[in-house]
Backbone as JSON Lines, residues from 0, in Angstrom:
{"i":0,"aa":"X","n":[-20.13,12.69,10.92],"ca":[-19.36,12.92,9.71],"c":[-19.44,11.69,8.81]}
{"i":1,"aa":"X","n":[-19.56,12.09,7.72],"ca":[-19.79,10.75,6.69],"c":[-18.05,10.5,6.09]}
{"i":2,"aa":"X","n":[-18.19,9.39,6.26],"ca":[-16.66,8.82,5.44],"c":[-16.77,8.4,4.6]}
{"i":3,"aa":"X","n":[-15.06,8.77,4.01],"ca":[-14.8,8.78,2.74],"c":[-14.47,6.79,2.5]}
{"i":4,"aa":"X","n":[-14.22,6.73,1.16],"ca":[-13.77,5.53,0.79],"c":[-12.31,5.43,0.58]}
{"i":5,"aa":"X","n":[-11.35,5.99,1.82],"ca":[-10.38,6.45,1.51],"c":[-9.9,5.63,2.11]}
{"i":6,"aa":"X","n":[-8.35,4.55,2.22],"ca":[-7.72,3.84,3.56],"c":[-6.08,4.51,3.63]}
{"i":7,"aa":"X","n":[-5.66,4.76,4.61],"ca":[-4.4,5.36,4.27],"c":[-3.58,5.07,5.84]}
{"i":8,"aa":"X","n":[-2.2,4.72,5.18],"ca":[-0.94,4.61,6.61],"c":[0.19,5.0,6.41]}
{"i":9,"aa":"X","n":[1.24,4.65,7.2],"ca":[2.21,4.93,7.0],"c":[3.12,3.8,7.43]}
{"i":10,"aa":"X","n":[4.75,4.17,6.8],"ca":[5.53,2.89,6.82],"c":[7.08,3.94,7.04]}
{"i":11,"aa":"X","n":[7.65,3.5,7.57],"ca":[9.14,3.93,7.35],"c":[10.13,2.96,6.41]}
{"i":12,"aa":"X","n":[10.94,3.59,5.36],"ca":[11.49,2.53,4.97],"c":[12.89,3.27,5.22]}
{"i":13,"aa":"X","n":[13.32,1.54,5.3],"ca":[14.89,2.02,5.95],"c":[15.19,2.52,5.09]}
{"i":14,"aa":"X","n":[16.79,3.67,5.76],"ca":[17.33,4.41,5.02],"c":[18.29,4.11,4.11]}
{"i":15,"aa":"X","n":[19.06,2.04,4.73],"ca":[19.65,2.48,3.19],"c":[18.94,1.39,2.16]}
{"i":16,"aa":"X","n":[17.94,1.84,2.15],"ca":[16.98,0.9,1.06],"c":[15.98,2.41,0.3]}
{"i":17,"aa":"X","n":[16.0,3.47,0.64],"ca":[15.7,4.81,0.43],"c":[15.86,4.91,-1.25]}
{"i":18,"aa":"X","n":[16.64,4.41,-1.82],"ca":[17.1,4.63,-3.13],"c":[16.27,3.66,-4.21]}
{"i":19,"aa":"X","n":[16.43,2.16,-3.86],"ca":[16.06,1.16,-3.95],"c":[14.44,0.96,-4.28]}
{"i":20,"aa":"X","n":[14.17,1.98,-2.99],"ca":[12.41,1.61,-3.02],"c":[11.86,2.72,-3.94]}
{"i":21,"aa":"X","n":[12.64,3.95,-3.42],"ca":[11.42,4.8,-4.74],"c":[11.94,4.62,-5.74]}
{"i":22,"aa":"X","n":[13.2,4.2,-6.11],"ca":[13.27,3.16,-7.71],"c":[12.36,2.37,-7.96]}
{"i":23,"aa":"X","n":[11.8,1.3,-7.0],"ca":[10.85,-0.05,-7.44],"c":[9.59,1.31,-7.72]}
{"i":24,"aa":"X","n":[9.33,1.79,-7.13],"ca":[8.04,2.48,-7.05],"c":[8.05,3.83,-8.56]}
{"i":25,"aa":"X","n":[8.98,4.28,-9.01],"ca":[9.6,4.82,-10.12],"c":[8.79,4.04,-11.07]}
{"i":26,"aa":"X","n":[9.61,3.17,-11.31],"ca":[8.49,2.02,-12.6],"c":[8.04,0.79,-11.7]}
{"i":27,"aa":"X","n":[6.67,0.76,-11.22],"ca":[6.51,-0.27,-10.74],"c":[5.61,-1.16,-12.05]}
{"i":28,"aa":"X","n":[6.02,-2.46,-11.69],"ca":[5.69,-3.95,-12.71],"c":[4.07,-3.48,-13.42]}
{"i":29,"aa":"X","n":[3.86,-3.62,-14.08],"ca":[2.45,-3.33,-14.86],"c":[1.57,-4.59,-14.54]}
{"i":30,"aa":"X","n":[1.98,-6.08,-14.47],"ca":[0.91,-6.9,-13.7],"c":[0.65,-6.44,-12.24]}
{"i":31,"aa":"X","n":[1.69,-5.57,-11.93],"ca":[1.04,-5.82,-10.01],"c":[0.06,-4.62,-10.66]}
{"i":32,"aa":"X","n":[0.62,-3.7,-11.25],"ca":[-0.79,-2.52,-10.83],"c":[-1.95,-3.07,-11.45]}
{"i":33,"aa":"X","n":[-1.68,-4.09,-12.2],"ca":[-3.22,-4.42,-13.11],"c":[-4.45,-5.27,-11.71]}
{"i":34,"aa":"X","n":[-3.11,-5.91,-10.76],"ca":[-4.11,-6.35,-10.03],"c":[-4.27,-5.44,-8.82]}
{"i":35,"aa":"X","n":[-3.86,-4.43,-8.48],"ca":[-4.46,-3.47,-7.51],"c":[-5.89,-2.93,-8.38]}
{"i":36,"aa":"X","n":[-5.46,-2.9,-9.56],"ca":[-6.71,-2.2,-10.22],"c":[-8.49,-2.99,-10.39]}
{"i":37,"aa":"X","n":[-7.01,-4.92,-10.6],"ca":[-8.48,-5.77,-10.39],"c":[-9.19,-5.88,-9.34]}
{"i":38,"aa":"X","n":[-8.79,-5.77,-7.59],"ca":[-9.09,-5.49,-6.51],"c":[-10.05,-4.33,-5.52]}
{"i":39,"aa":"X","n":[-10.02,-3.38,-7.18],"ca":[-11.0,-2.28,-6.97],"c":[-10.04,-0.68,-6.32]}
{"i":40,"aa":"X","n":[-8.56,-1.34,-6.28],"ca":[-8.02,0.02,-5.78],"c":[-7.62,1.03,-6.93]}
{"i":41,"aa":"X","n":[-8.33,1.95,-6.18],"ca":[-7.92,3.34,-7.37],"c":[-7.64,4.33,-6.38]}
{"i":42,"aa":"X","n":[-6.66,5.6,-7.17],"ca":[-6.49,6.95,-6.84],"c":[-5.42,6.53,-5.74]}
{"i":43,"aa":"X","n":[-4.38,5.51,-5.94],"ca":[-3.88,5.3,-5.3],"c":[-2.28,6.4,-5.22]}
{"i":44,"aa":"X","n":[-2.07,6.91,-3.92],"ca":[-0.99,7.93,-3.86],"c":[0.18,7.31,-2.83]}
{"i":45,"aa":"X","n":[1.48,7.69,-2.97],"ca":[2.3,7.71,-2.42],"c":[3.22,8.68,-1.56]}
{"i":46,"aa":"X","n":[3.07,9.27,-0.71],"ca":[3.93,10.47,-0.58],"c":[5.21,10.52,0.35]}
{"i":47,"aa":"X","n":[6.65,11.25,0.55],"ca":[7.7,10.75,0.91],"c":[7.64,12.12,1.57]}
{"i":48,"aa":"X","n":[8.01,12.02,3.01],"ca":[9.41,12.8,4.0],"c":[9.87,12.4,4.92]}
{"i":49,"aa":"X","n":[11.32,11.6,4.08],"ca":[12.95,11.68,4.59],"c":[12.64,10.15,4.24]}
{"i":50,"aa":"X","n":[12.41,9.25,5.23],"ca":[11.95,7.9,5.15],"c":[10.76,7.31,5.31]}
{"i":51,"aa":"X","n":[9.84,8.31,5.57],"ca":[8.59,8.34,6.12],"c":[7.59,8.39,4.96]}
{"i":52,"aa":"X","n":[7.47,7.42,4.96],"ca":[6.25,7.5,3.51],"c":[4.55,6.8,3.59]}
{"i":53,"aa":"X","n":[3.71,7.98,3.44],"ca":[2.11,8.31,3.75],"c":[1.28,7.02,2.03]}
{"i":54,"aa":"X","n":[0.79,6.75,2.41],"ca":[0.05,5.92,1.43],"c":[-1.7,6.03,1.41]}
{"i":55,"aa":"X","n":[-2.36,6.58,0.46],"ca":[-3.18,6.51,0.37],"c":[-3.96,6.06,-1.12]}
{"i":56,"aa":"X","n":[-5.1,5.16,-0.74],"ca":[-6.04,5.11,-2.21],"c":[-7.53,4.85,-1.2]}
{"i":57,"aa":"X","n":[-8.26,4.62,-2.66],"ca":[-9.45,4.73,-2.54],"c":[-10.13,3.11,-2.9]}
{"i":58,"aa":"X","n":[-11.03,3.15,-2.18],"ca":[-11.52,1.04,-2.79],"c":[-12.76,1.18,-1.87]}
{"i":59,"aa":"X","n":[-13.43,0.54,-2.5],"ca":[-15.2,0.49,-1.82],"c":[-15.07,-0.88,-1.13]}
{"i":60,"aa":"X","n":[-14.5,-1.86,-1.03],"ca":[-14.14,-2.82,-0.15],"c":[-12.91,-3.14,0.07]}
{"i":61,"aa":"X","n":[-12.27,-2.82,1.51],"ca":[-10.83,-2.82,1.36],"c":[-10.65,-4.69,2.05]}
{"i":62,"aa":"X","n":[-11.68,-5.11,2.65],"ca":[-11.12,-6.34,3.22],"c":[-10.85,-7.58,1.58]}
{"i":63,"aa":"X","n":[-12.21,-7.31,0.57],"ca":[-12.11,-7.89,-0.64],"c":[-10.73,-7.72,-1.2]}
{"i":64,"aa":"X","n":[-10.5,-6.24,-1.66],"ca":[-9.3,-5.83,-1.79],"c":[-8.14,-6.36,-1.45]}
{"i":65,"aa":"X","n":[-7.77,-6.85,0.21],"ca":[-6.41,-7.19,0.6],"c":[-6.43,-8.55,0.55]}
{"i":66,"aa":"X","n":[-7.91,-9.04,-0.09],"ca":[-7.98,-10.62,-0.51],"c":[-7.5,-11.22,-1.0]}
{"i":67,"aa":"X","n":[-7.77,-10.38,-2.2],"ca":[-7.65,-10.66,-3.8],"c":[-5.73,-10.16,-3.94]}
{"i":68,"aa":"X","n":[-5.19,-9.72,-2.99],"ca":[-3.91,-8.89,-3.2],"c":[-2.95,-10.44,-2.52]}
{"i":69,"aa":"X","n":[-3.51,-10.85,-1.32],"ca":[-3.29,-11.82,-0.64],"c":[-2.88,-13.19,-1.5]}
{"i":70,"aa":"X","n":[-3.72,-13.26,-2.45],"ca":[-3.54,-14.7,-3.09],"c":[-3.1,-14.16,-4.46]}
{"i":71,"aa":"X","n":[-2.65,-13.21,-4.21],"ca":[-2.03,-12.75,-6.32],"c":[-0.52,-13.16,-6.24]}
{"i":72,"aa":"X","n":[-0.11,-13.81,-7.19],"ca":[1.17,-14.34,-6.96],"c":[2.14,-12.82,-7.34]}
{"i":73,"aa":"X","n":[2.16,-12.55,-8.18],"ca":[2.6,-11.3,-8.8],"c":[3.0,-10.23,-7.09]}
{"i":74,"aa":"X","n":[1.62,-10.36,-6.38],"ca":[1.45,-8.72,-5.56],"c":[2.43,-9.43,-4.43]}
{"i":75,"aa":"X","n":[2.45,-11.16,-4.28],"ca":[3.05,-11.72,-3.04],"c":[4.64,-11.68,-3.49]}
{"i":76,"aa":"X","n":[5.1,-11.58,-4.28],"ca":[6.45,-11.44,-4.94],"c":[7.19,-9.52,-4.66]}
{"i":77,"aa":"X","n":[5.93,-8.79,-5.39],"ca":[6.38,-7.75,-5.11],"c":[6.05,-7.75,-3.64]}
{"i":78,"aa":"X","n":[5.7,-7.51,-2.37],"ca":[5.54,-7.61,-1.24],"c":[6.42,-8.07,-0.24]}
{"i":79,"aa":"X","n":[6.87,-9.13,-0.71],"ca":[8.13,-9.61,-0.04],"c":[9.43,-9.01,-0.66]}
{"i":80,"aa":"X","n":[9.64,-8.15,-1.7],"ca":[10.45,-7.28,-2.02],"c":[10.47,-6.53,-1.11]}
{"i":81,"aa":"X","n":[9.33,-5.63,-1.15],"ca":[9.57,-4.11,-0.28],"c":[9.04,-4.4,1.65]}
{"i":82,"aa":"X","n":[8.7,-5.72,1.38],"ca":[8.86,-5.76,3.35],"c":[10.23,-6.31,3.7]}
{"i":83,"aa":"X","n":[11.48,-6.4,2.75],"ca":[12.41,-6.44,3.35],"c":[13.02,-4.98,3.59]}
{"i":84,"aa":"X","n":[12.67,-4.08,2.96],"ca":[12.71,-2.62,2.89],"c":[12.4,-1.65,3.9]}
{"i":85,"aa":"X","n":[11.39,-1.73,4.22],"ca":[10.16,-1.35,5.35],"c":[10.22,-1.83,6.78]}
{"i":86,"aa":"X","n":[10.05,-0.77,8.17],"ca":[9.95,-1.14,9.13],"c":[8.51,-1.75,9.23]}
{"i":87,"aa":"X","n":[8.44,-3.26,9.15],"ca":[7.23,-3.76,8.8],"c":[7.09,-4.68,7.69]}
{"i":88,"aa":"X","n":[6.03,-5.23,7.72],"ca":[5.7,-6.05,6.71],"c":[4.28,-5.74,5.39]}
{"i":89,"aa":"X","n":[4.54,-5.37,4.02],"ca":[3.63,-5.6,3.42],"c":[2.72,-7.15,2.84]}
{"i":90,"aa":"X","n":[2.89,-7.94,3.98],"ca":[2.51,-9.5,3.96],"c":[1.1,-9.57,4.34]}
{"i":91,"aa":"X","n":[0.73,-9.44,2.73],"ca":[-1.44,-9.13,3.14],"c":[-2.06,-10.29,3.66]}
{"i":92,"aa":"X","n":[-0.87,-11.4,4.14],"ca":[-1.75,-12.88,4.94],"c":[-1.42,-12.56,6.47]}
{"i":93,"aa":"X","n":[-0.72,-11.37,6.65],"ca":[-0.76,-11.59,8.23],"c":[-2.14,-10.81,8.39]}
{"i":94,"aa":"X","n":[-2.58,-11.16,10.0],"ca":[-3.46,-10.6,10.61],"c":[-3.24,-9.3,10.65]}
{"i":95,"aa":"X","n":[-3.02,-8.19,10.62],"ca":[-2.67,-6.73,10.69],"c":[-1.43,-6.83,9.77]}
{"i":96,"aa":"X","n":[-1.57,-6.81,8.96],"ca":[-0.02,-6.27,7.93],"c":[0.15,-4.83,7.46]}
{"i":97,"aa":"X","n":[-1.33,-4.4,8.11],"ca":[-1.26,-3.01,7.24],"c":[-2.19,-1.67,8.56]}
{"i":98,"aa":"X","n":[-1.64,-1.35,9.28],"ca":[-2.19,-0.17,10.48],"c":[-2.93,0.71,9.98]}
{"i":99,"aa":"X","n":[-4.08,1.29,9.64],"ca":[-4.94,1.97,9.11],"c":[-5.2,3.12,9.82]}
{"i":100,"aa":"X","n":[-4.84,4.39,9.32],"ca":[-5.27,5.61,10.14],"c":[-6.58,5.46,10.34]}
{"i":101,"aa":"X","n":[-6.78,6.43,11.58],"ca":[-8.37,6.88,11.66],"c":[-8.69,8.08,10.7]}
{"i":102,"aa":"X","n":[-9.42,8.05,10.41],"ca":[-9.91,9.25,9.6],"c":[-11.08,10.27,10.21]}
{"i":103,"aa":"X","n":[-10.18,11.5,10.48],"ca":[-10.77,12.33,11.14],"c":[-11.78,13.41,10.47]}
{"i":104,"aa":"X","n":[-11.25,13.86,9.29],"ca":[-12.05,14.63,8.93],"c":[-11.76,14.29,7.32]}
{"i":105,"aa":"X","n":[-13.33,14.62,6.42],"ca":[-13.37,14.76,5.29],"c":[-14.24,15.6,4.4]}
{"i":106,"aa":"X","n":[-13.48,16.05,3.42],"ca":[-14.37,17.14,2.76],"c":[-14.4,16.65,1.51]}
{"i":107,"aa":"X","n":[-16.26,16.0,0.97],"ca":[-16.67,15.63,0.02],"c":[-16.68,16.61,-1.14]}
């Protein structure tokens, strides 16, 4: 099976931060998305059930990607926002900050 350029996980965010986060995510900051966009991420989705929220985008190099996200002052500000939120950390300098599904099947 040929794969997609797709990376996608999941996160629980606590429940009473539930309000809080899909507010930040409601209007999120226009420099952070400028630099997901400079990083090469596109088609990026969010999806929610209960606290359980699925994340997916698309990027032709995701290690460049969590590089360039790593040293953005802007993305390290918002990040330490929503990993106080999250069972977990969105902290793109740890070694695994981010669990990556396998990807089983795709239809081009």
């Amino acid at each position: 099976m040929e794969a997609s350029r797709k990376f996608a996980w999941t996160w629980k965010v606590k429940m009473d931060c539930l309000d809080a986060y899909i507010a930040l995510h409601a209007d999120p900051w226009p420099e952070m998305m400028a630099e997901h966009s400079r990083a090469g991420i596109r088609n990026y989705s969010i999806f929610q059930e209960g606290n359980l929220f699925f994340y997916c985008f698309e990027c032709d190099d995701v290690d460049k990607a969590f590089a360039i996200i790593a040293e953005s002052e802007v993305c390290n500000r918002w990040n330490a926002l929503t990993s106080r939120m999250v069972e977990g950390s969105f902290d793109m300098r740890e070694a695994e900050p981010i669990r990556p599904m396998r990807e089983v099947f795709y239809l081009k």
